[in-house]
NUMAR-601340 format. One record per residue: x, y, z of N, C-alpha, C in turn. Coordinates in steps of 0.05 Angstrom, whole numbers, plus 5000, padded with zeros to 4 digits. Each point is the difference from the previous one (the first is absolute). Last residue first. Example, Ala and Ser with C-alpha at 12.3 -4.5 7.8 and 13.67 -1.06 7.14 Angstrom:
+------+------+------+------+------+------+------+------+------+
:  nxx :  nyy :  nzz : caxx : cayy : cazz :  cxx :  cyy :  czz :
+------+------+------+------+------+------+------+------+------+
: 5257 : 4955 : 5142 : 5016 : 5024 : 5001 : 4985 : 5022 : 5014 :
: 5006 : 4885 : 4999 : 4982 : 5024 : 5000 : 5018 : 5024 : 5000 :
+------+------+------+------+------+------+------+------+------+
END
This chain:
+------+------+------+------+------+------+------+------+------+
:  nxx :  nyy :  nzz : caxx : cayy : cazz :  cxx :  cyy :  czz :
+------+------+------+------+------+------+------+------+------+
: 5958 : 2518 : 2432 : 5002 : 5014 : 5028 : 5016 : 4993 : 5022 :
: 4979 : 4962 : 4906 : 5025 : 5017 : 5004 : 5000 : 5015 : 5029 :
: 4920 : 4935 : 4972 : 5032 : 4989 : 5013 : 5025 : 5009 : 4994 :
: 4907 : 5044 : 4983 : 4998 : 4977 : 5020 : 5027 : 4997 : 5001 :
: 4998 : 5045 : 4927 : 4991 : 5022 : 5024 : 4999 : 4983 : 5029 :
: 5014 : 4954 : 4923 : 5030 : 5012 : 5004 : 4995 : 5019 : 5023 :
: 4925 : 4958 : 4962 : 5017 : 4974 : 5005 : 5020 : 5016 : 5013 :
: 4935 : 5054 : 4955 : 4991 : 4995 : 5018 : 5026 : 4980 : 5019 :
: 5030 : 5069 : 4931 : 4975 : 4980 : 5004 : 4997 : 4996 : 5027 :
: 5075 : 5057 : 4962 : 4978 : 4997 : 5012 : 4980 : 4993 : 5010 :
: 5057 : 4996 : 4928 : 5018 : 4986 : 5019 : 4988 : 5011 : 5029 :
: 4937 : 5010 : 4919 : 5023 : 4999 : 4996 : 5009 : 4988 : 5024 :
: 4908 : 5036 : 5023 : 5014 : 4986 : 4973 : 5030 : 5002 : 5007 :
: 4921 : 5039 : 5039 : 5021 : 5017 : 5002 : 5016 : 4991 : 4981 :
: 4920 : 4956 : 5025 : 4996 : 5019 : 4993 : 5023 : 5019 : 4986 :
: 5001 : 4947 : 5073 : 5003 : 4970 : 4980 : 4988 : 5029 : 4966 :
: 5007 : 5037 : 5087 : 5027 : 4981 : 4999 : 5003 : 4998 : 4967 :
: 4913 : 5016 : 5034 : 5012 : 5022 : 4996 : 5029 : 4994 : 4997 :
: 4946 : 4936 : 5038 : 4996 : 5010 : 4973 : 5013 : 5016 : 4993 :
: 5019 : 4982 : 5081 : 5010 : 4983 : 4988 : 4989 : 5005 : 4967 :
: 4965 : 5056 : 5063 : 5033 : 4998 : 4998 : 5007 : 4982 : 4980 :
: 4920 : 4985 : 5033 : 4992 : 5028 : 4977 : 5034 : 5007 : 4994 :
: 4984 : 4940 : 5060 : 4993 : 4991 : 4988 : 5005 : 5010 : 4978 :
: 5013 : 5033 : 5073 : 5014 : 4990 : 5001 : 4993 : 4983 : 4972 :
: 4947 : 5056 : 5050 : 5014 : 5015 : 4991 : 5036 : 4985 : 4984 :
: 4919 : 4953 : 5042 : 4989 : 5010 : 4978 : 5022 : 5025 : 4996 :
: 5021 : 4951 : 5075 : 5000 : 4987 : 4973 : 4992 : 5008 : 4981 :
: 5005 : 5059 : 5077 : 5035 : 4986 : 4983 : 4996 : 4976 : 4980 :
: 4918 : 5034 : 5048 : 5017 : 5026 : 4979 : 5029 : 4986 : 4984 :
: 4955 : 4960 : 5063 : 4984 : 4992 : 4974 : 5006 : 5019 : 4981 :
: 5036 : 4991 : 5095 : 5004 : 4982 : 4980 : 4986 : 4992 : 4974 :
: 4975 : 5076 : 5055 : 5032 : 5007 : 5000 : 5002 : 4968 : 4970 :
: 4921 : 5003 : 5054 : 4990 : 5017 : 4973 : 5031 : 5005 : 4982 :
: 4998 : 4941 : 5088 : 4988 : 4994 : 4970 : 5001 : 5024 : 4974 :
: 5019 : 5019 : 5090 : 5021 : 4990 : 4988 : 4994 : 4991 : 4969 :
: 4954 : 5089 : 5025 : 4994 : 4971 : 5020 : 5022 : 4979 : 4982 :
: 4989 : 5120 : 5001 : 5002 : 4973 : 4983 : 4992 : 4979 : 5018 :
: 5018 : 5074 : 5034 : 4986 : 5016 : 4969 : 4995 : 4973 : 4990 :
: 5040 : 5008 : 5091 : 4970 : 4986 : 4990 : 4984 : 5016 : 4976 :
: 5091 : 5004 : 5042 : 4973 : 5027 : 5008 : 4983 : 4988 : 4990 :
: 5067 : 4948 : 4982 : 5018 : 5010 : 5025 : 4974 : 5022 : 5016 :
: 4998 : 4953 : 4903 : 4992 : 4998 : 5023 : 5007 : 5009 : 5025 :
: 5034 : 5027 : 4918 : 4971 : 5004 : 4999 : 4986 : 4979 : 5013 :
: 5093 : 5021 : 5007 : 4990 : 5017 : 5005 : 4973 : 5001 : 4990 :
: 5051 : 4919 : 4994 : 4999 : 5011 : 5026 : 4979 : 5027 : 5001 :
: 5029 : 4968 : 4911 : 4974 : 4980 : 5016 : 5003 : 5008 : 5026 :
: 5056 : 5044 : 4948 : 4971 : 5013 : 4994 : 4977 : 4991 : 5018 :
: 5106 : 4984 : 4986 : 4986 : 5013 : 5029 : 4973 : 5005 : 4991 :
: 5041 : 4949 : 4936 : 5011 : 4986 : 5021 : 4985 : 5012 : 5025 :
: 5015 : 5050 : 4918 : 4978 : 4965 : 5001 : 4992 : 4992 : 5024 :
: 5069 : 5068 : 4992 : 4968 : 5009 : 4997 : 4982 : 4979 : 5000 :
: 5090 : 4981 : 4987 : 4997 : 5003 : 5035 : 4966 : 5010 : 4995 :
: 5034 : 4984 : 4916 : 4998 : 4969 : 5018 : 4991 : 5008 : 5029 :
: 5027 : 5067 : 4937 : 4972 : 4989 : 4996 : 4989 : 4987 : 5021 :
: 5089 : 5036 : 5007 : 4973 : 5006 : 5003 : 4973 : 4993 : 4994 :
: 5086 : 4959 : 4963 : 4996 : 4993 : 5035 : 4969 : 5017 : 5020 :
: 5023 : 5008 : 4900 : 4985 : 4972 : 5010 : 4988 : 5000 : 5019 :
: 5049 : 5077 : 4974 : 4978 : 5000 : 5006 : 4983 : 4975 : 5000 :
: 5094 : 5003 : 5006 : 4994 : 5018 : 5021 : 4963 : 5010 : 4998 :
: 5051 : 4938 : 4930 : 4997 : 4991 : 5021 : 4989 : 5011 : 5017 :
: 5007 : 5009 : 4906 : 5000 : 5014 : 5021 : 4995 : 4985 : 5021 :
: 5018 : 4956 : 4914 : 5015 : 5006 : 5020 : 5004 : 5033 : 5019 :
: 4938 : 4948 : 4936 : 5016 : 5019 : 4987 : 5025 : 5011 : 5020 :
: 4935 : 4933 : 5023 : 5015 : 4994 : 4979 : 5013 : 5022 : 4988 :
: 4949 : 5029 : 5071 : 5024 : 4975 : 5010 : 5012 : 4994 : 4972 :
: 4930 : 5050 : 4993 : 5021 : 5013 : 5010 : 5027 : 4987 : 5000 :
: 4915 : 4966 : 4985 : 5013 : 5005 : 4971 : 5023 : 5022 : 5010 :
: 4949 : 4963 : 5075 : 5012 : 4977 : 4984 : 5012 : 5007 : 4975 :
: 4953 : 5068 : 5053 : 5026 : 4989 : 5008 : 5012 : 4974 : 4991 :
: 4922 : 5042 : 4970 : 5023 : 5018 : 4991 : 5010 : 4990 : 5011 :
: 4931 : 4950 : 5021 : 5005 : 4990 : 4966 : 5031 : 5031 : 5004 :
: 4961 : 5003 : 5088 : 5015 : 4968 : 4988 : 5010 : 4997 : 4968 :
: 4945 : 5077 : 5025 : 5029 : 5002 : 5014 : 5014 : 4973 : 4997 :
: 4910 : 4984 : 4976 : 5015 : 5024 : 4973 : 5032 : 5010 : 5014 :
: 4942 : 4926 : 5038 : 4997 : 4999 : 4979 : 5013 : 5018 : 4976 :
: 4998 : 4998 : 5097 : 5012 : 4976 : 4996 : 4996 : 4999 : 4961 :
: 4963 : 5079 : 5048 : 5035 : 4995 : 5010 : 5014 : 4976 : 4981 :
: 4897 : 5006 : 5002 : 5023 : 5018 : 4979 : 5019 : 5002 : 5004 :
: 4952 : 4942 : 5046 : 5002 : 4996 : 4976 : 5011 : 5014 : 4986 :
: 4988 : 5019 : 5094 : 5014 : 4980 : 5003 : 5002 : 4991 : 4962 :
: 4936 : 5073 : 5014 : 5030 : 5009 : 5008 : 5017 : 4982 : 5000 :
: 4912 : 4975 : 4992 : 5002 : 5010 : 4981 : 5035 : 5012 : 4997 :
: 4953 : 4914 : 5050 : 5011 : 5028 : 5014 : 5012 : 5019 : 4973 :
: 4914 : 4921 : 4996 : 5037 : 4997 : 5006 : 5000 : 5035 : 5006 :
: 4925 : 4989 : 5038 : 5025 : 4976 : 4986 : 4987 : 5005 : 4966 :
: 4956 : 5062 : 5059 : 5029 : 4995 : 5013 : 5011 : 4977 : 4987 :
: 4909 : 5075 : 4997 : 5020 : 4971 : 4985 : 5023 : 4997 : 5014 :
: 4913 : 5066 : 5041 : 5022 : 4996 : 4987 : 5008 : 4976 : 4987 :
: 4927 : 5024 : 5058 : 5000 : 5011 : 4978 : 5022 : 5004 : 4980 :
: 4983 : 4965 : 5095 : 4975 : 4995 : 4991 : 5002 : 5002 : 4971 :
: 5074 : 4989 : 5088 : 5004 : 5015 : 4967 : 4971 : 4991 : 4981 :
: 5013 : 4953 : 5078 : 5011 : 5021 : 5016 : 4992 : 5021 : 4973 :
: 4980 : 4903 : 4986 : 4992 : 5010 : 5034 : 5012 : 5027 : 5007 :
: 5019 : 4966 : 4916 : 4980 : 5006 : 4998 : 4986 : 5007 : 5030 :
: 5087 : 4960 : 4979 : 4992 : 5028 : 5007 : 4981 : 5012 : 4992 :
: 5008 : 4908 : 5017 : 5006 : 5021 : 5012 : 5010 : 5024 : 5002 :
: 4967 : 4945 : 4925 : 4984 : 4998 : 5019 : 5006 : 5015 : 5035 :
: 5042 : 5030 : 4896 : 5003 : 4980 : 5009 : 4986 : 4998 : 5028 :
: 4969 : 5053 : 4914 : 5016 : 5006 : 5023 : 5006 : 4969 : 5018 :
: 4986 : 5007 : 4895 : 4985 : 5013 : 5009 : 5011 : 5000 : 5030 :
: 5008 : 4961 : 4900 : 4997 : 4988 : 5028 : 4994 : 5011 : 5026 :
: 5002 : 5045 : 4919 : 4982 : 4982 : 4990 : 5007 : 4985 : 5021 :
: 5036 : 5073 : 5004 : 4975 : 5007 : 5000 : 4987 : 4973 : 4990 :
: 5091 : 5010 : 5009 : 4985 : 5009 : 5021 : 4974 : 4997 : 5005 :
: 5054 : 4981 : 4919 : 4996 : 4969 : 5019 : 4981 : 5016 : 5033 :
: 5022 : 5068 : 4938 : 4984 : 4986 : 4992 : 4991 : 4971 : 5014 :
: 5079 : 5057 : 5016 : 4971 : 5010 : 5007 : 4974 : 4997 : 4997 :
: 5080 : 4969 : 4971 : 4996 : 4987 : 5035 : 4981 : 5020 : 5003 :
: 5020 : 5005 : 4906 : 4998 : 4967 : 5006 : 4994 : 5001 : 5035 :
: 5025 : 5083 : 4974 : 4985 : 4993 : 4985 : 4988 : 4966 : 5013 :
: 5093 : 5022 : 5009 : 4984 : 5024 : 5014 : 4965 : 4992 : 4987 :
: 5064 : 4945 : 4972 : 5002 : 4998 : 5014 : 4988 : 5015 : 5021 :
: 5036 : 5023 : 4916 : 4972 : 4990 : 4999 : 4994 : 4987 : 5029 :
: 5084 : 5034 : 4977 : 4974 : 5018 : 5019 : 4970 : 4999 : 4999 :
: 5082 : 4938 : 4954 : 5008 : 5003 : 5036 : 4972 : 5017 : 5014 :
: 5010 : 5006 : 4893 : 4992 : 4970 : 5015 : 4992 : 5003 : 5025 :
: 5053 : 5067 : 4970 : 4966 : 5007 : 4992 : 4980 : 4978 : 5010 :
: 5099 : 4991 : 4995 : 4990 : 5015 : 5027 : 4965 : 5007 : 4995 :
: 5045 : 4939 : 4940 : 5005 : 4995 : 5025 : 4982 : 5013 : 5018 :
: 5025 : 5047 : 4916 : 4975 : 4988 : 4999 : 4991 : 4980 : 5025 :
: 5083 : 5046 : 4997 : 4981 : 5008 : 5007 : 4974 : 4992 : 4999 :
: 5074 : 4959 : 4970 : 4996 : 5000 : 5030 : 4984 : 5017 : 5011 :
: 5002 : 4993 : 4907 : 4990 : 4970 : 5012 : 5005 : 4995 : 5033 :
: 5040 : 5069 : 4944 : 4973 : 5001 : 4997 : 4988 : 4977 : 5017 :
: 5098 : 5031 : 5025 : 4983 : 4995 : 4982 : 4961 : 4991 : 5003 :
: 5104 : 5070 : 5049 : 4994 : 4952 : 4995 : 4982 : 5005 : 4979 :
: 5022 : 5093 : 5024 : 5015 : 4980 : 5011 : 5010 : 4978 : 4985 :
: 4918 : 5060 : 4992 : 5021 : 5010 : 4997 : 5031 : 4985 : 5001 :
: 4916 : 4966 : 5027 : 4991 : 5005 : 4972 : 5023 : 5014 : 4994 :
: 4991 : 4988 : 5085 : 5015 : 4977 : 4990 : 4982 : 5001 : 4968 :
: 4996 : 5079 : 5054 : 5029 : 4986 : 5002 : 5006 : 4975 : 4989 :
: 4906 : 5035 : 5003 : 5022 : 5023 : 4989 : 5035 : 4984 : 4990 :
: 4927 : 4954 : 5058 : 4998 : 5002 : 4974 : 5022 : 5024 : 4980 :
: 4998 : 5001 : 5093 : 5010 : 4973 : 4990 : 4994 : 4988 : 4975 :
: 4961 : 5090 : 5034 : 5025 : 4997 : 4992 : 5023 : 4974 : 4999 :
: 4909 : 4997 : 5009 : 4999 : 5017 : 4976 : 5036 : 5005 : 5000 :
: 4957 : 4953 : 5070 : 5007 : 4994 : 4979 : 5003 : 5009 : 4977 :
: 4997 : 5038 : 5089 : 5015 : 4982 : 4993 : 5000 : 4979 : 4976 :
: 4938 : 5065 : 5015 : 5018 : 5019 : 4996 : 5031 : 4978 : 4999 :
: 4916 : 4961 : 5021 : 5000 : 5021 : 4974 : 5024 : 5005 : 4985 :
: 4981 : 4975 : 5094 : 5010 : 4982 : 4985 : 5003 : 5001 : 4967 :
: 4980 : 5069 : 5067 : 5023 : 4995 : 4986 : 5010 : 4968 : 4992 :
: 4906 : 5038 : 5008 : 5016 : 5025 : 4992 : 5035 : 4996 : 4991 :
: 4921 : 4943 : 5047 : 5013 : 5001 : 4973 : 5012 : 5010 : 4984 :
: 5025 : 4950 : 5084 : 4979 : 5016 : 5002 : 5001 : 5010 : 4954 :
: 5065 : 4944 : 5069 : 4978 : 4991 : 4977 : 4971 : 5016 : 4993 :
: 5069 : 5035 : 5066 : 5025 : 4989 : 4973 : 4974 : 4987 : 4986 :
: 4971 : 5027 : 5089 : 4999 : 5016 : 4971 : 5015 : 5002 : 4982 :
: 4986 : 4934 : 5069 : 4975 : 5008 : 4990 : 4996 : 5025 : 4978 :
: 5088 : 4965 : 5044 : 4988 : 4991 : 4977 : 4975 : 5004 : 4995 :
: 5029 : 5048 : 5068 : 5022 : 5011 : 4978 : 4987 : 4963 : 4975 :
: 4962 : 5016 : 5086 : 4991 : 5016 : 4974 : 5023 : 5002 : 4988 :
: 5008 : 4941 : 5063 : 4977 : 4990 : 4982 : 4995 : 5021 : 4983 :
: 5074 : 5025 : 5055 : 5007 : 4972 : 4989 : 4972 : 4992 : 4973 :
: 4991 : 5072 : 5074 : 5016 : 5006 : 4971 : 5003 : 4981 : 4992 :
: 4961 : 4965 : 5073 : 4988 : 5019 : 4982 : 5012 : 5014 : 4973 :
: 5045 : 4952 : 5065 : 4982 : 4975 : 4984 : 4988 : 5020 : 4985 :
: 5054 : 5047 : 5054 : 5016 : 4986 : 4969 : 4988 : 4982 : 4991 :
: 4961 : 5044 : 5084 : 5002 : 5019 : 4982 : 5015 : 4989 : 4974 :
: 4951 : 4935 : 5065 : 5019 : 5014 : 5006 : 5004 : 5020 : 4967 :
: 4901 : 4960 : 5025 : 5024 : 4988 : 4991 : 5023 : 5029 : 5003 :
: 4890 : 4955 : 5043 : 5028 : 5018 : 4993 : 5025 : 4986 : 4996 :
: 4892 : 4952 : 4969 : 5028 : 5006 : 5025 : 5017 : 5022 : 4997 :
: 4935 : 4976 : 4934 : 4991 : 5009 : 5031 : 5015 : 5001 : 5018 :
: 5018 : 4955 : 4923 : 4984 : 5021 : 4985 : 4998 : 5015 : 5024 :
: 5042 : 4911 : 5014 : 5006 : 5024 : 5003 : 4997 : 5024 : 4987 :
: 4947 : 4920 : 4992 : 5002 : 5008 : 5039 : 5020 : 5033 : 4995 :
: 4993 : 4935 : 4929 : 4985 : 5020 : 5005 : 4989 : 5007 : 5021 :
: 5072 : 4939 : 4983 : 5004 : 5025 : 4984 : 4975 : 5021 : 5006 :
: 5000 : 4921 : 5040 : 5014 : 5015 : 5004 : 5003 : 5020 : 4996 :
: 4953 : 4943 : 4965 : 4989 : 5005 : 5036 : 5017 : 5020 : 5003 :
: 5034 : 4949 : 4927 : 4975 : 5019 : 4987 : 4996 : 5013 : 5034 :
: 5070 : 4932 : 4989 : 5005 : 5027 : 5002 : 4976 : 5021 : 4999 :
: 5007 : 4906 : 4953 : 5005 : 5002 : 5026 : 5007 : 5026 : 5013 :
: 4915 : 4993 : 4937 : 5025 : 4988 : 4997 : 5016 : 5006 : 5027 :
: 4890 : 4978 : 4996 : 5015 : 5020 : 4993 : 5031 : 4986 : 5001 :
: 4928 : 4940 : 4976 : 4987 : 5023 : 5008 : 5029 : 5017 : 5008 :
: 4950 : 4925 : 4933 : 5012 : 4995 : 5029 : 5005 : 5022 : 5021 :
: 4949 : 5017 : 4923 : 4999 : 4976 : 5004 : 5005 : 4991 : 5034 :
: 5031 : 5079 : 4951 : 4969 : 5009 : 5006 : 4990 : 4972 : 5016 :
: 5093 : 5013 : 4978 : 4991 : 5017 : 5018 : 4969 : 4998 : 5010 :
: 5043 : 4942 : 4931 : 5009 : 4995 : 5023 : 4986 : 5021 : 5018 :
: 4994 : 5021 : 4914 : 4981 : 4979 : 5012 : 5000 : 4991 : 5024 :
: 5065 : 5067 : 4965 : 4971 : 5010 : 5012 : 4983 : 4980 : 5005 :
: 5080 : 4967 : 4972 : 5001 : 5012 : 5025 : 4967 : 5013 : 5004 :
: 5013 : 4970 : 4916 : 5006 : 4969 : 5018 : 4996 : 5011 : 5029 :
: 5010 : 5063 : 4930 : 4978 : 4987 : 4993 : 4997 : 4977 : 5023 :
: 5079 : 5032 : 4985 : 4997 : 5020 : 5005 : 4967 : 5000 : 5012 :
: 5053 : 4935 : 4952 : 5004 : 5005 : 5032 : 4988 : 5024 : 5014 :
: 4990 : 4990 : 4907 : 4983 : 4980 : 5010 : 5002 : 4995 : 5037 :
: 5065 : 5055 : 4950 : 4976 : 5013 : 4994 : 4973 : 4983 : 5012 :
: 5096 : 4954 : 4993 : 4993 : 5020 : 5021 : 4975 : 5018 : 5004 :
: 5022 : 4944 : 4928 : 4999 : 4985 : 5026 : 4997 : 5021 : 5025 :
: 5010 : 5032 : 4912 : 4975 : 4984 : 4997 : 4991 : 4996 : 5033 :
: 5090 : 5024 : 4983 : 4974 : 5027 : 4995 : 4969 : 4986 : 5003 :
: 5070 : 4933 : 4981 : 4999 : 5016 : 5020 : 4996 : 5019 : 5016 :
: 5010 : 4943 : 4919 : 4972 : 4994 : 5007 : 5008 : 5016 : 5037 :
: 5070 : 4998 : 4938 : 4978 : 5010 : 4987 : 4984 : 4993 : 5017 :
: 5076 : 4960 : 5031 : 4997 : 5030 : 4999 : 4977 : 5006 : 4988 :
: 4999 : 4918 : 4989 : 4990 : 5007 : 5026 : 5010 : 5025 : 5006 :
: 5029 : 4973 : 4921 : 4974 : 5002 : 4991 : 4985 : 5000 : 5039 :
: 5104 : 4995 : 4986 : 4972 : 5025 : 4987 : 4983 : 5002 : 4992 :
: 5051 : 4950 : 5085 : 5002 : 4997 : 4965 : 4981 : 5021 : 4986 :
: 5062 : 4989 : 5100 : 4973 : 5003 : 4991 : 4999 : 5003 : 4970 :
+------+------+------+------+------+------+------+------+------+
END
């Protein structure tokens, strides 16, 4: 991939992001949506439950806060200005999906169950992917590996546990990982030096 289509890939995804809710309202729900919100109402075994609240309150605000203030701490101490500036990038991301919230507004089926809420993108599926992602990629290069590998698994289990109880609908999950994915890639490209964006993509 050449770097001027790396560059236009925050772009590309952000518009994906934009592309899916059309899809939702247009054509009409994603593959899994029925699903997902069937099980708002169903009983779930006692480890789905801890399962969904243990990320419902890792993005809560108190300690996502609290997690970046000391990932700020450490890598202003550590590494350098510009990886932190990165991370400042990465939590705009918080902001930005709360905003896309309100200006696209609840996706059509869950407007049949949820009268008064926003649901796409999945505010929790963006910050994982956007600020635990941006520290585990500047981890990796610094060769912590052991908190990459964390990052990566947190990524990875978020989208289960914010459908598994119908906090989420699949859609709202896949619009988190683009729009939290996007905001990554800026934040990459932000970070500069042997950092960039090009080396973050194909040193992994």
């Amino acid at each position: 991939m050449t770097g001027p289509n790396l560059r236009s890939l925050p772009l590309a995804l952000f518009l994906l992001v934009i592309a899916l809710h059309l899809w939702l309202v247009w054509v009409g729900p994603f593959p899994g949506d029925r699903w997902a919100l069937r099980q708002g109402s169903a009983p779930h075994p006692a480890w789905v439950r801890d399962y969904a609240d243990f990320f419902q309150h890792l993005a809560t605000p108190l300690v996502a806060i609290a997690l970046v203030a000391v990932a700020l701490i450490l890598i202003l101490r550590y590494w350098s200005l510009r990886e932190a500036a990165g991370l400042v990038i990465a939590c705009c991301a918080v902001p930005l999906n709360a905003i896309l919230k309100l200006v696209l507004g609840a996706s059509p089926l869950w407007k049949t169950v949820q009268h008064s809420s926003h649901n796409y993108p999945s505010g929790h599926t963006t910050f994982l992917v956007a600020v635990v992602g941006y520290i585990g990629v500047i981890a990796w290069r610094h060769e912590r590996r052991w908190l990459a590998g964390l990052a990566a698994l947190l990524i990875v289990a978020v989208g289960p546990a914010r459908v598994l109880t119908g906090i989420h609908l699949v859609s709202d999950v896949v619009g988190g990982f683009l729009l939290g994915g996007a905001i990554l890639l800026l934040a990459l490209r932000v970070a500069g030096g042997r950092y960039s964006l090009s080396h973050a993509v194909t040193g992994l």
